[in-house]
C-alpha angles and dihedrals in degrees: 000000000000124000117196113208116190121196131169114067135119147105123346146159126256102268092031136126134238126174113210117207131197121197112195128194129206133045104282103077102102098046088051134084122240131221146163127211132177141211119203111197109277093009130085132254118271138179115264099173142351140198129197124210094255079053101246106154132208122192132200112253091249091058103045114130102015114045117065127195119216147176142195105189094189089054084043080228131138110193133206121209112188119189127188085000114194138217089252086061083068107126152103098281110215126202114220127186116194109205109196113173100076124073096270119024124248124229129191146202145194129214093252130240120231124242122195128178123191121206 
């Protein structure tokens, strides 16, 4: 079993900075891809970055340029910078984790960490 545990989120100023973490337990990590996903309130979740396990990264187009992905597989941690963050960035930020090699595939998800950005 995996268990996905964010942590840095909070309050922050439009053209602030917050960093996500996500803490994973289990053996897995480094075989699965990571991902982190947000819900804003009356919209649905949507994928705001992801990160393979060779590291190859992909971005939504609304975070382009000032959001970067990372991971430390020795530390089992996938990581979310977030740079001039703006009030639209505003929602609950989810870790995912996308195990592939198992029939079926196994899917993760953390608890979530709210971000909130004031104009």
């Amino acid at each position: 079993q995996v268990q996905l545990v964010e942590s840095g989120g909070g309050l922050v100023q439009a053209g602030g900075s917050l960093r996500l973490s996500c803490a994973a337990s289990g053996s897995i990590f480094s075989d699965s891809a990571m991902a982190w996903y947000r819900q804003a309130p009356g919209k649905q979740r949507e994928l705001v970055a992801t990160i393979a396990r060779s590291g190859t990264t992909n971005y939504a187009d609304s975070v382009k340029g000032r959001f970067t992905i990372s991971r430390d597989n020795a530390k089992k941690t996938v990581y979310l910078q977030m740079n001039s963050l703006k009030p639209e960035d505003t929602a609950v930020y989810y870790c995912n984790a996308g195990y592939l090699y198992s029939i079926p595939p196994r899917v993760y998800w953390g608890q979530g960490t709210q971000v909130t950005v004031s104009s």
